[in-house]
C-alpha positions as CSV (number, residue, x, y, z in Angstrom):
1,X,0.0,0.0,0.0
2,X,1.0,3.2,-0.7
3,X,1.9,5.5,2.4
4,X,-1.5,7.5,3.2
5,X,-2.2,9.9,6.2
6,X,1.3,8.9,6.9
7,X,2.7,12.5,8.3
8,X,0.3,15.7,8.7
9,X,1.5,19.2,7.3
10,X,0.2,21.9,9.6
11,X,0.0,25.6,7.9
12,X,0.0,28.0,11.1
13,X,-0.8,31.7,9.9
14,X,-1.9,34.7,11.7
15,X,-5.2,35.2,10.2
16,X,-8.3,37.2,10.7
17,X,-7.9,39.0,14.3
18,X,-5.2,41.9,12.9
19,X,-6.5,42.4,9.5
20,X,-5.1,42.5,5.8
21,X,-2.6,44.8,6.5
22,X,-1.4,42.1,9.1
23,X,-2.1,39.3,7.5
24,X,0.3,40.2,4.7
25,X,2.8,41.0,7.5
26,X,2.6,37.7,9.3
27,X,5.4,35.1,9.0
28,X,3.5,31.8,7.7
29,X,5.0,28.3,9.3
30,X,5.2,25.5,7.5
31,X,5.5,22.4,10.0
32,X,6.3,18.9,8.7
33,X,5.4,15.8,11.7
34,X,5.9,19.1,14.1
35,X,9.2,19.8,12.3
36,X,9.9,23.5,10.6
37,X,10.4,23.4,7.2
38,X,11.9,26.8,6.1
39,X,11.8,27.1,1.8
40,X,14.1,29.3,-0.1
41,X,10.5,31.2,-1.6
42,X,8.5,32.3,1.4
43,X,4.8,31.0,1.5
44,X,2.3,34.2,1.4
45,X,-1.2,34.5,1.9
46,X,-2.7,35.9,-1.3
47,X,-6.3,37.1,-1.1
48,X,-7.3,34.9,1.3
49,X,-5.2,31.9,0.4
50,X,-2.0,30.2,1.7
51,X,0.6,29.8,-1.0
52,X,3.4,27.4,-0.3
53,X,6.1,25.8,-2.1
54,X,4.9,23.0,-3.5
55,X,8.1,20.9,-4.3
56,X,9.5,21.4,-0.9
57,X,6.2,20.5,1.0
58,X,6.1,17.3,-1.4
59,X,9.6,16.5,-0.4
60,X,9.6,16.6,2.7
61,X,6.5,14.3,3.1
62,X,8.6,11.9,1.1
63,X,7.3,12.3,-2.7
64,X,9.4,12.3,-5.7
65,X,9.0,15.9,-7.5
66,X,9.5,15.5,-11.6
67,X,9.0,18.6,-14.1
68,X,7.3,17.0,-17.4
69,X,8.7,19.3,-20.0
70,X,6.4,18.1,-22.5
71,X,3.5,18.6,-21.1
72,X,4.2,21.3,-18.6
73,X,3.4,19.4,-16.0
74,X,5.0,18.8,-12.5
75,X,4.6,14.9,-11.7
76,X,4.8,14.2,-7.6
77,X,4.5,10.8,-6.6
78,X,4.8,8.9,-3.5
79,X,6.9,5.6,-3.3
80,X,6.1,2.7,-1.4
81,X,7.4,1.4,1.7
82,X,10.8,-0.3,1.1
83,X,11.4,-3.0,3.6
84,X,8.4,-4.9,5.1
85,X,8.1,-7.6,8.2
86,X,5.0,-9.0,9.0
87,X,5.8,-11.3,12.0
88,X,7.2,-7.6,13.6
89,X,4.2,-5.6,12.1
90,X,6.7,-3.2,10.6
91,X,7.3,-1.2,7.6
92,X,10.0,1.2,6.3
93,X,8.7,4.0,4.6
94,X,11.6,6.3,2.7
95,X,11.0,10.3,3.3
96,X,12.9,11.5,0.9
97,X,15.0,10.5,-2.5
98,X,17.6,12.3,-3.7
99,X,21.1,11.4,-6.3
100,X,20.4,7.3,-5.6
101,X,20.1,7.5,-1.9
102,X,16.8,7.6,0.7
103,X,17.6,10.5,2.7
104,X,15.4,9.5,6.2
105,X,13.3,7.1,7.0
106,X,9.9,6.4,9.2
107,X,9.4,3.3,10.6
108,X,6.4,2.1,11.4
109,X,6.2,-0.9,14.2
110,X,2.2,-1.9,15.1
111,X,1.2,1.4,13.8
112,X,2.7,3.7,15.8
113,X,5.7,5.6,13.7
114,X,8.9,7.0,14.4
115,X,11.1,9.6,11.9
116,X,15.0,8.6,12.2
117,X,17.7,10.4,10.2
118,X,19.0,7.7,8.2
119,X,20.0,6.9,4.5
120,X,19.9,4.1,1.8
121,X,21.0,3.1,-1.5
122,X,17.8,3.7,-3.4
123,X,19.0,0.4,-6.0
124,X,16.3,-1.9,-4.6
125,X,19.3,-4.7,-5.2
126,X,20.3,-3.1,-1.5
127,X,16.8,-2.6,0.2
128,X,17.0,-1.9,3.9
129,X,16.6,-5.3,5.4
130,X,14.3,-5.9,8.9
131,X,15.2,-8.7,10.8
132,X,13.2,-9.6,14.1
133,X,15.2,-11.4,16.7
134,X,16.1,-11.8,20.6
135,X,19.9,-11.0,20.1
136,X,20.5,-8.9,23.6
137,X,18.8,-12.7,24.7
138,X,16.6,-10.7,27.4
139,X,13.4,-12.8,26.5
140,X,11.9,-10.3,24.3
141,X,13.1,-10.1,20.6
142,X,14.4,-6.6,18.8
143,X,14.2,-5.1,15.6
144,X,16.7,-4.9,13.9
145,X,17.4,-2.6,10.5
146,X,20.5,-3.2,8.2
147,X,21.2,-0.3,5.5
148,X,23.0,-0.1,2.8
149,X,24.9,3.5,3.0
150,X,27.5,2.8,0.2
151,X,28.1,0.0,-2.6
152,X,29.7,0.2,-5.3
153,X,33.2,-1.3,-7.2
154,X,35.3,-2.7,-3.8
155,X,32.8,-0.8,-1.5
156,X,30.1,-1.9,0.5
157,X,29.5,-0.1,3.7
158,X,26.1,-1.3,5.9
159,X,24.8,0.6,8.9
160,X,22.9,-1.0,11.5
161,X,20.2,-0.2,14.2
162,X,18.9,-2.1,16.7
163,X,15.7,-0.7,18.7
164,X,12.6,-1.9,21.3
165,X,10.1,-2.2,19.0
166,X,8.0,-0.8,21.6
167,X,9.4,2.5,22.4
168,X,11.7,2.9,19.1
169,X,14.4,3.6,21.7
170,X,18.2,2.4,20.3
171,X,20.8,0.2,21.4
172,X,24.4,0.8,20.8
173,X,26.3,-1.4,18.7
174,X,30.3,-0.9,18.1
175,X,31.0,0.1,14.9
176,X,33.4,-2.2,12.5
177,X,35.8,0.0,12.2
178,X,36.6,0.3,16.1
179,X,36.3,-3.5,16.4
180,X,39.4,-3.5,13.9
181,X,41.2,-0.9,15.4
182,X,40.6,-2.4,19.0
183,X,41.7,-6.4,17.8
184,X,43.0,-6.3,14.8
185,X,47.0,-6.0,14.0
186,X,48.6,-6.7,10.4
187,X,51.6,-6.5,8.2
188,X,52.5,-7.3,5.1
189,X,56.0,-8.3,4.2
190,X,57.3,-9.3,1.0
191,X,59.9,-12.0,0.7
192,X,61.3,-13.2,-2.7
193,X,58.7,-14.8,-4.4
194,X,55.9,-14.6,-1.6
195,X,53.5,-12.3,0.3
196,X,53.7,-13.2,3.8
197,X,50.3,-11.6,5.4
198,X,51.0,-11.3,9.2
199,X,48.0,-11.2,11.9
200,X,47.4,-10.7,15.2
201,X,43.6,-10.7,16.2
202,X,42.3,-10.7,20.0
203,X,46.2,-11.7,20.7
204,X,46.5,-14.5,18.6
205,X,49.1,-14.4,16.0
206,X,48.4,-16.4,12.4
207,X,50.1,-16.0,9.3
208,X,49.3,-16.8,5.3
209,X,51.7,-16.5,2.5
210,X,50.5,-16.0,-1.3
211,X,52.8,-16.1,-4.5
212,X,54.0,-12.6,-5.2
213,X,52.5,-12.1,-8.3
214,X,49.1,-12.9,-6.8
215,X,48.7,-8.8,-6.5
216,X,50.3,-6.2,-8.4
217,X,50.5,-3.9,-5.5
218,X,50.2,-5.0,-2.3
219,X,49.4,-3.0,0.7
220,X,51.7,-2.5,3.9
221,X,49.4,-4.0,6.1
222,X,45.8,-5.3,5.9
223,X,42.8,-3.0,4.9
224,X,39.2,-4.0,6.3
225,X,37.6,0.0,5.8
226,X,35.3,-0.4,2.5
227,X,33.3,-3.7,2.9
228,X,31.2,-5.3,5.9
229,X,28.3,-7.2,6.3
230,X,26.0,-7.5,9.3
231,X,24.0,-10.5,9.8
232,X,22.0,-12.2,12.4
233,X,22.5,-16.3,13.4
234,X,20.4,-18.0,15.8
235,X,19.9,-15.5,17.6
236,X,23.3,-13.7,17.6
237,X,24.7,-10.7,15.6
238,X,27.5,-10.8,13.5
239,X,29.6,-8.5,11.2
240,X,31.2,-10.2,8.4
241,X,34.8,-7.7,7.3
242,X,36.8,-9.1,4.5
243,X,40.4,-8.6,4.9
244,X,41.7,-7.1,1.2
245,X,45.5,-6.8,0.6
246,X,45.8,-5.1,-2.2
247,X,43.1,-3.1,-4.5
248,X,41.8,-6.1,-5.3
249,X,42.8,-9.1,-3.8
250,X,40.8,-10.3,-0.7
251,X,42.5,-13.3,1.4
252,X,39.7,-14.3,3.6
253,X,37.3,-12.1,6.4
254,X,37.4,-11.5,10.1
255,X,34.2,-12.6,11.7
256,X,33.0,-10.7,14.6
257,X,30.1,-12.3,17.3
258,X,28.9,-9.4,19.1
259,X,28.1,-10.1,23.2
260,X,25.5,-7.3,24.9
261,X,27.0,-5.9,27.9
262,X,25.9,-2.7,29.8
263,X,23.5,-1.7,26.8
264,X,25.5,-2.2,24.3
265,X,27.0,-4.8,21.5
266,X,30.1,-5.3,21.6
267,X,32.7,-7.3,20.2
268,X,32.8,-11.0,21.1
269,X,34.1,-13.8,19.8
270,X,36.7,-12.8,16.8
271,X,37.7,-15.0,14.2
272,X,39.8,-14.8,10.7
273,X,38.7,-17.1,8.1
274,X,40.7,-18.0,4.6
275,X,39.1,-17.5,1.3
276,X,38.1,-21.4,0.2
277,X,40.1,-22.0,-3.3
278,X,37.3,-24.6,-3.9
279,X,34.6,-22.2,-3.2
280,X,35.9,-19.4,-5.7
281,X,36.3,-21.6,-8.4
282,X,32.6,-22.9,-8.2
283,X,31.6,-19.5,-8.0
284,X,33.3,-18.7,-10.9
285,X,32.1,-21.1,-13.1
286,X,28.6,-19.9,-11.7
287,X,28.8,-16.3,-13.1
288,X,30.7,-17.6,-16.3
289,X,28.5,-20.6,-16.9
290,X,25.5,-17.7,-16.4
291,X,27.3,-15.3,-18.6
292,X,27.2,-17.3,-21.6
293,X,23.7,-18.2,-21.6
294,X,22.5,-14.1,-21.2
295,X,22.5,-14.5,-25.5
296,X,20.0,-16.9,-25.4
297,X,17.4,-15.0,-23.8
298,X,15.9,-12.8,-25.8
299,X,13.7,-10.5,-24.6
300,X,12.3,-9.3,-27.7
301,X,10.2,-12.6,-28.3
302,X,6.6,-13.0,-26.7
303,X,6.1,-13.4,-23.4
304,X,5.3,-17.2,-22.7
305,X,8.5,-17.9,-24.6
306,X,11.0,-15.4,-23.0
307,X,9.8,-17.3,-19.5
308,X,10.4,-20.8,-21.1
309,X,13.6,-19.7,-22.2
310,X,14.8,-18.3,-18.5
311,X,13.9,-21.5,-17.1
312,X,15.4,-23.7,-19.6
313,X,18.6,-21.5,-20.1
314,X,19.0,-19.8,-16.3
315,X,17.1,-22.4,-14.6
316,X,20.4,-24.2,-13.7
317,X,22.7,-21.0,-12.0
318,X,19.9,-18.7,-10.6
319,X,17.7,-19.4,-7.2
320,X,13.8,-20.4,-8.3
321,X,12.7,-17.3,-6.0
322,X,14.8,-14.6,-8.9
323,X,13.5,-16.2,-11.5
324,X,9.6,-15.7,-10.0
325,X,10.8,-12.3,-10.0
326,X,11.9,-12.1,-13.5
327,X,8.7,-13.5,-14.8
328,X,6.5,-11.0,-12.8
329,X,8.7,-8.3,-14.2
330,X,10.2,-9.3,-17.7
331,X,11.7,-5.8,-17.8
332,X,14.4,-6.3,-15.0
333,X,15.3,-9.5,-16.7
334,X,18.6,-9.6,-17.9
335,X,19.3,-11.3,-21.9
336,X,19.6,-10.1,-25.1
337,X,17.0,-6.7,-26.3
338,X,18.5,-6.8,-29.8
339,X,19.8,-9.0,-32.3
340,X,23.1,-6.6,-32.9
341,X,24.9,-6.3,-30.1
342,X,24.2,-9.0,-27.8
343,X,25.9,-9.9,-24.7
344,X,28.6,-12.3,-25.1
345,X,29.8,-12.6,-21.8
346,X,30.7,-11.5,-17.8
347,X,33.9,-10.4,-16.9
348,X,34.6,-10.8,-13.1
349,X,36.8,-7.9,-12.1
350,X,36.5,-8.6,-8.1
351,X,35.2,-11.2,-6.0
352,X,34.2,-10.3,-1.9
353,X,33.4,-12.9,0.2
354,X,30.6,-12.1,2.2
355,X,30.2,-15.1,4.6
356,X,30.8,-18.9,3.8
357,X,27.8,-18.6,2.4
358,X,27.8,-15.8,0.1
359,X,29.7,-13.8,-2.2
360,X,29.1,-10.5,-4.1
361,X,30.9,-10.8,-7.4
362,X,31.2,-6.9,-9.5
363,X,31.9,-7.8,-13.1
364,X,31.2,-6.5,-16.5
365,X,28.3,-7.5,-19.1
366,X,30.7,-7.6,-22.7
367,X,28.1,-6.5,-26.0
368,X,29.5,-8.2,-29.0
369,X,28.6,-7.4,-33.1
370,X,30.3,-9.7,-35.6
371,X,32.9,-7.2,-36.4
372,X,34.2,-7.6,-32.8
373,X,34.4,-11.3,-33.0
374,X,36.6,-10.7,-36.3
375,X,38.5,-8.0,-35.5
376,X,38.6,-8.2,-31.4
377,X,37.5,-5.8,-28.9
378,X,33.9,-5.1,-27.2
379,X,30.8,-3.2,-28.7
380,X,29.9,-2.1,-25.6
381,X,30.0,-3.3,-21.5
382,X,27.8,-2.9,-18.7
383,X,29.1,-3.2,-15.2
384,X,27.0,-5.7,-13.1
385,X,26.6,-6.2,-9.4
386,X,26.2,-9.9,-8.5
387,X,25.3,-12.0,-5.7
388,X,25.9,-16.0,-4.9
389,X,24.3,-17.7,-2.4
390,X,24.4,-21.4,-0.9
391,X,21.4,-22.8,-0.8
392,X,20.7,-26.4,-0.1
393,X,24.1,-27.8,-1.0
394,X,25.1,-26.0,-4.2
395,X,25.9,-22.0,-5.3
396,X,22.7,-20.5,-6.9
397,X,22.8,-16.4,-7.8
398,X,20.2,-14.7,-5.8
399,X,20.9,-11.0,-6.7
400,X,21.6,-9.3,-10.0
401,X,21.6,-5.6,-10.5
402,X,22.8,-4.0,-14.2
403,X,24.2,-0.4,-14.5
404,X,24.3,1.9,-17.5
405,X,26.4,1.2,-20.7
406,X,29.5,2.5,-19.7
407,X,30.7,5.3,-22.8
408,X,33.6,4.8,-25.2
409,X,33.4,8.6,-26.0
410,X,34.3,10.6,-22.9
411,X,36.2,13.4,-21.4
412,X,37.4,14.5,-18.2
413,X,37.7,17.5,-16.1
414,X,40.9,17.0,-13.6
415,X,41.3,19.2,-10.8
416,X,45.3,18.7,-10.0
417,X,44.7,21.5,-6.7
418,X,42.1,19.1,-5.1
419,X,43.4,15.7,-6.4
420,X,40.1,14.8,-8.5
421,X,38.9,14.1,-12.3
422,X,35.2,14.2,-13.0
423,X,34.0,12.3,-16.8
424,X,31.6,13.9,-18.9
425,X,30.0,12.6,-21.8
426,X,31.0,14.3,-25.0
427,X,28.3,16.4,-25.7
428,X,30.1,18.4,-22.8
429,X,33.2,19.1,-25.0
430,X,34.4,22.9,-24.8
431,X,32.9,23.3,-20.6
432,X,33.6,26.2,-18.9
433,X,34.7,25.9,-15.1
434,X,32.7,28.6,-12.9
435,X,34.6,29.3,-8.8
436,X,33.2,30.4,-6.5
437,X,32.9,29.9,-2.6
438,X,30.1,28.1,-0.2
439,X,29.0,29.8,3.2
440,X,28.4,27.5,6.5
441,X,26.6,29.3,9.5
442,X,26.8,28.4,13.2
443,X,24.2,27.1,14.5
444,X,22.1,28.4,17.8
445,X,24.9,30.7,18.8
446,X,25.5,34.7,18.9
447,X,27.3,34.1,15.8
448,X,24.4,32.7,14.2
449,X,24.0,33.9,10.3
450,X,27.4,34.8,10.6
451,X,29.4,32.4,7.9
452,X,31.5,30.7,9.8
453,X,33.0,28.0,7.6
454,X,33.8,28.7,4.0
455,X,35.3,26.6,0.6
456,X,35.4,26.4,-3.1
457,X,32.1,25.5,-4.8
458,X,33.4,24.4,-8.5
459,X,30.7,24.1,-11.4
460,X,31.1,22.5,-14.5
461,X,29.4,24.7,-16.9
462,X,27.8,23.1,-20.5
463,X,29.2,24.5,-23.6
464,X,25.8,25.8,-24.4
465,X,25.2,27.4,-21.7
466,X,24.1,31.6,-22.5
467,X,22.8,34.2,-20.5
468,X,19.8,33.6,-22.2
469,X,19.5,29.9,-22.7
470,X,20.9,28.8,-18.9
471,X,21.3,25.4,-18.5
472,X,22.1,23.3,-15.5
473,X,25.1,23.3,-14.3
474,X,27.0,20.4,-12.2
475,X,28.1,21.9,-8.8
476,X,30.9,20.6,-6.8
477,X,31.6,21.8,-3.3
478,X,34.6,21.0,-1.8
479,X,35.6,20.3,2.5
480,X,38.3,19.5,4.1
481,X,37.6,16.5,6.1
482,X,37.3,18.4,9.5
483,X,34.6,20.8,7.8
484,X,32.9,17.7,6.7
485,X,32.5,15.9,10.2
486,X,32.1,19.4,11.7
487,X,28.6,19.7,8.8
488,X,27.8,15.9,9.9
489,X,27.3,17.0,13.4
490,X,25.2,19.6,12.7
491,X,28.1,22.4,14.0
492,X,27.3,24.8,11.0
493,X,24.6,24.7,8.1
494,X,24.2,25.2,4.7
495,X,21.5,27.0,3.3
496,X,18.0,26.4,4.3
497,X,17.2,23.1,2.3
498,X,16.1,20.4,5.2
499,X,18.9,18.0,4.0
500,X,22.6,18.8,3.8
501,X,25.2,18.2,0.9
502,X,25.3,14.8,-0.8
503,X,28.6,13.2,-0.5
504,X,30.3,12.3,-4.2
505,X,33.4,11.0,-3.0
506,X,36.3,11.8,-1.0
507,X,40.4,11.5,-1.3
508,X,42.9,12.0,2.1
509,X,42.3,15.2,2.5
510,X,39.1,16.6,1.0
511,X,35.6,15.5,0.8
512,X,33.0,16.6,-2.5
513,X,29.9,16.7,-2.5
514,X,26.4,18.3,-4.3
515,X,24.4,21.1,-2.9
516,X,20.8,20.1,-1.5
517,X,18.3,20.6,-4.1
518,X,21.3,22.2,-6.7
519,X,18.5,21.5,-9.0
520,X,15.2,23.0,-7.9
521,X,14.3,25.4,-10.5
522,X,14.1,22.2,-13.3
523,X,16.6,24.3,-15.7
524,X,17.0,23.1,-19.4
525,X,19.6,20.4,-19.2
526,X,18.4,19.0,-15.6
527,X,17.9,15.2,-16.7
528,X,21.0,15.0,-18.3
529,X,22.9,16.1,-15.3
530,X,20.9,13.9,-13.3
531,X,22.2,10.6,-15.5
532,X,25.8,12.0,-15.6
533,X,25.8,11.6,-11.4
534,X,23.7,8.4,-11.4
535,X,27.0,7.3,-13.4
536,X,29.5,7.9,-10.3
537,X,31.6,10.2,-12.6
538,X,34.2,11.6,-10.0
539,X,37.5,9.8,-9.4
């Protein structure tokens, strides 16, 4: 069902008792589940009538605000919940989309509901998971709520919440990274032909060793900072961290039991466990054996025979519940849509181990025409996220989600002062580069509306672009990493949009991100800027 009567907006004015003259005066409130919203256009009251901002009103309640230049019409439209646990009587509702990410969420337990501050991928691939178990073991079973905050090519980042379902209240649970840094001690030593991979965890020492040439660069010592998993097993829950020791080699994970002590998890039981030879090989020949079969499929024939084909050619490499999917939903299905190109194969560029049980393989989707399989090279390549699973006794992929065709024909803006390239497509050839600065203000203080933080705001300007003709720019801000966990913590604010800048990426030393709502006025050009960030396009 689609989220109805879900949050109230309350319009306070000062009406009738001081008269037109006042009411024109009067400051006019607009309050969001008892929350201020404060718009960059004031609402008015107009002979008689409350004017308000409508895409800021239908953002904040959660809807998706589109401008339909066609038919000069704006399109708002209200998503469904994204997560869903009967046994718990709870549903996760998403409050606001914004760039691929669910920026808040309410959760709704037995019909009361509670607004938290949190964020998702919005790739339904990574849905918020709900999971409904006694892990603190005190006879009475939490909620618990996985995110997905980051994913992407050798990240994968989760967050995690665990709350009384009765009183929404939260219990603290220690945070991968500290576990690490509390239990975890490595080095990496090269010796002649071998990689020896040194470990100390809870003050036990082990050691592997790998043929040199198993990584072309190899790190000093073990990273564990862009990938973990959180899970729940009878009744106890467990982070999953794979141990990577060099960009993209991964040797094995370090398992973490968490134990609840004085209100909160904390780290238990710790255990490193090696990367099974015999399990990546079957999971190899899964996706392969997989790949080759995606130019069978084609999705261009009628409909009883495209889901007799995905039985008969995927019916032996993906789970029986994906393939119901498929069939309800032939348009998500992976296979061939034309006759030239057609997908020829899957390219495995890194494989994480999740758990024993299941891996997360990123890999690329290689378009063939004949010419290509004369004169060599690919017609075009998709990347493609992928997930194994064990289930029964044998690997089965449970998870498939398909980017955008990556272009032949791009360029790129590098920025040498703040260490960072950015790729256009080429219809962006002959860009302009606009500088200017952002403002932060303190917050609550005497100083308030002073700016009290300031930084380079760089845009990337289309080549079209006239003073009569203005077309959307793409806006980069750029923070030093203090400035950016000073705006995390609410210490200063920018602008008056209800959500902050949206992170891009980040080197050592600065952090870039997007303005809120950089693209509120639906200027010519909007959409295509909108696909060029969906793309991940700085480096």
């Amino acid at each position: 069902m689609k989220m109805k009567s879900l949050v109230v907006v309350i319009v306070l004015a000062l009406t009738c008792v001081f008269g037109a003259a006042a009411l024109a005066s009067s400051p006019v409130k607009l309050l969001v589940n008892g929350q201020e919203i404060v718009s960059d256009v004031p609402p008015q009251i107009i002979e008689g009538r409350t004017m308000v901002p409508v895409r800021w009103i239908a953002e904040a309640l959660g809807a998706e605000v589109q401008w339909d230049e066609k038919n000069k019409a704006v399109n708002i439209n209200k998503p469904y919940f994204v997560a869903d646990l009967p046994e718990a009587k709870a549903k996760l509702y998403p409050f606001a989309k914004q760039n691929g990410m669910y920026h808040g969420f309410i959760l709704e337990v037995q019909g009361q509901r509670q607004y938290f501050e949190w964020q998702n991928v919005s790739n339904p691939t990574f849905a918020p998971r709900l999971l409904f178990n006694d892990i603190n073991l005190d006879g009475e079973k939490e909620l618990i709520v996985i995110l997905t905050t980051g994913t992407g090519t050798g990240v994968h980042i989760e967050d995690i919440h665990v709350l009384n379902p009765d009183t929404f209240s939260e219990m603290d649970v220690e945070r991968p990274g500290d576990i690490i840094k509390n239990n975890v001690i490595s080095k990496i030593e090269l010796m002649g032909d071998l990689a020896a991979i040194h470990f100390t965890i809870a003050g036990e020492d082990t050691s592997i060793y790998k043929e040199k040439d198993y990584a072309a660069v190899w790190f000093d010592q073990v990273s564990f900072s862009n990938y973990y998993r959180y899970d729940v097993v009878d009744n106890q829950l467990l982070v999953s961290i794979p141990a990577q020791a060099s960009p993209a080699g991964f040797i094995g994970e370090i398992e973490s039991r968490y134990v609840f002590s004085d209100g909160t998890f904390k780290a238990g039981t710790i255990t490193y466990a090696f990367n099974s030879d015999r399990d990546n090989e079957e999971v190899v020949s899964l996706i392969e054996g997989f790949g080759s079969k995606l130019q069978n499929v084609s999705l261009l024939a009628p409909e009883d025979m495209v889901k007799e084909s995905l039985h008969k050619n995927y019916g032996d490499y993906v789970a029986p519940m994906l393939l119901a999917e498929w069939e309800k939903d032939l348009r998500s299905t992976p296979g061939r849509v034309s006759s030239s190109p057609w997908p020829e194969r899957i390219e495995i560029i890194k494989m994480i181990k999740l758990s024993d049980s299941a891996y997360d393989i990123q890999g690329e989707i290689v378009e063939m025409t004949s010419v290509e399989m004369v004169n060599g090279g690919f017609a075009a390549k998709r990347p493609v996220v992928i997930r194994a699973e064990i289930i029964g006794n044998r690997w089965f992929i449970t998870a498939v989600s398909i980017g955008d065709y990556q272009q032949n024909n791009v360029i790129v803006y590098k920025n040498n002062k703040y260490g960072f390239s950015f790729s256009l497509p080429d219809s962006w050839q002959g860009y302009s580069i606009i500088t200017d600065k952002w403002e932060g203000f303190v917050i609550g203080s005497s100083q308030e509306g002073v700016a009290t933080e300031t930084g380079p705001l760089i845009s990337i300007r289309h080549p079209l672009w006239t003073d009569h003709n203005q077309r959307q720019d793409i806006p980069i801000m750029i923070f030093t990493l203090n400035q950016w966990g000073s705006l995390q913590l609410e210490k200063f604010h920018i602008g008056a949009a209800p959500m902050g800048p949206k992170e891009l990426g980040r080197n050592t030393e600065y952090v870039f991100a997007l303005p809120a709502r950089y693209n509120y006025a639906f200027p010519a050009g909007f959409e295509e800027v909108e696909k060029i960030l969906d793309n991940d396009p700085l480096h």
